[in-house]
N, C-alpha and C positions, 0 to 999 in steps of 0.2 A: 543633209538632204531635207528638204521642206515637202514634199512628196508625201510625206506621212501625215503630218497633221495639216497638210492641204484640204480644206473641203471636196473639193473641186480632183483627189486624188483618186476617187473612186474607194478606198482604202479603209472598211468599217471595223470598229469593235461594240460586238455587242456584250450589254451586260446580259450577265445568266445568273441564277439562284448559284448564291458562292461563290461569282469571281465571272469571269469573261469567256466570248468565245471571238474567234476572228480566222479570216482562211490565211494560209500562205500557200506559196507556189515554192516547191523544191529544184532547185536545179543539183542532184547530187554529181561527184568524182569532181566537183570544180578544187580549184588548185591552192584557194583562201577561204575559208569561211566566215561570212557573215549578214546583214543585212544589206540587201544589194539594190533596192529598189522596192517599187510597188506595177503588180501585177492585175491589173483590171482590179477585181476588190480586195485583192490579196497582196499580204508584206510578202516580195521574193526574197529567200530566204538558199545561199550557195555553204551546200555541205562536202567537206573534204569524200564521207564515205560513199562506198557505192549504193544503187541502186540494186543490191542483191541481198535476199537472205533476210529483209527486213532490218540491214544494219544502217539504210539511212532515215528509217522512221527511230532507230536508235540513237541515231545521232542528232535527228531534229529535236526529239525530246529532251535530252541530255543540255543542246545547247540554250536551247529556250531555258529550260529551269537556270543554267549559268547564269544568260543574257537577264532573266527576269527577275533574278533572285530569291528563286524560290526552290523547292523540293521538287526531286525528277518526280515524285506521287502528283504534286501538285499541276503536272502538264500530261492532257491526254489526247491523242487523235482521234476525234470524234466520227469523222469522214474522210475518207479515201486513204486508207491503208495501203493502197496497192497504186496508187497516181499521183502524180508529183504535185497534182493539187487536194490540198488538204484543208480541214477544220478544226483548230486547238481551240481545246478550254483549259483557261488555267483557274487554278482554284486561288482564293486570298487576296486576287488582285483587282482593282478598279480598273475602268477605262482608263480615265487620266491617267494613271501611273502606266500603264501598259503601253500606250500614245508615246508617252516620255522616253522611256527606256527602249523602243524601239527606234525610237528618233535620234536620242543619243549614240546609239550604238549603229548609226548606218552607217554605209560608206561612202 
C-alpha cells in the first residue's frame, strides 16, 4: 500500500523529544490483525481483541512494539484511551524508520 508514504495521504508522523508520535484509528474484534489502511491523518490499524476492559489499547500497544520493533515501554497512548481513535508515541524511533515499517507491514 502506497497510502502511507503518500503525501497527499493525509497520514503524519511527528518527530517528538525521543522518538515519534502519530494517530491511528482502531477498528478492534476484526478477524486479522494488521495494518489496514489510512484513516484521515491516521494509520488504521485492525486488532483481533475486543473493545472491552482496555484489552484492545493492550493489544494496540503490544502489536506496535512487534510491528516496530521495539519494547512494549517503548509504545504509549498518548490520547484517547477510551476511542478508537488514538495518539502513539514511540520512543527510539525516527520518522523514516516508523514510515518504513508501517508500509511494509500493510495489507
Amino acid at each position: 500500500m502506497s497510502g502511507l508514504t503518500d503525501p497527499s495521504s493525509g497520514f503524519v508522523v511527528r518527530e517528538v523529544v525521543g522518538g515519534v508520535s502519530f494517530a491511528v484509528r482502531v477498528q478492534p474484534g476484526a478477524k486479522r490483525e494488521g495494518v489496514v489502511g489510512v484513516y484521515g491523518d491516521a494509520v488504521k490499524i485492525a486488532l483481533a481483541a475486543p473493545a472491552v476492559d482496555g484489552r484492545a489499547n493492550d493489544a494496540l500497544v503490544r502489536f506496535m512494539a512487534e510491528l516496530l520493533r521495539v519494547p512494549r515501554m517503548s509504545v504509549e497512548i498518548i490520547a484517547g484511551q477510551s476511542s478508537r481513535s488514538k495518539v502513539l508515541r514511540v520512543l527510539g524511533l525516527s520518522v523514516d524508520v516508523v514510515k518504513a515499517l508501517l508500509e511494509n507491514n500493510a495489507a
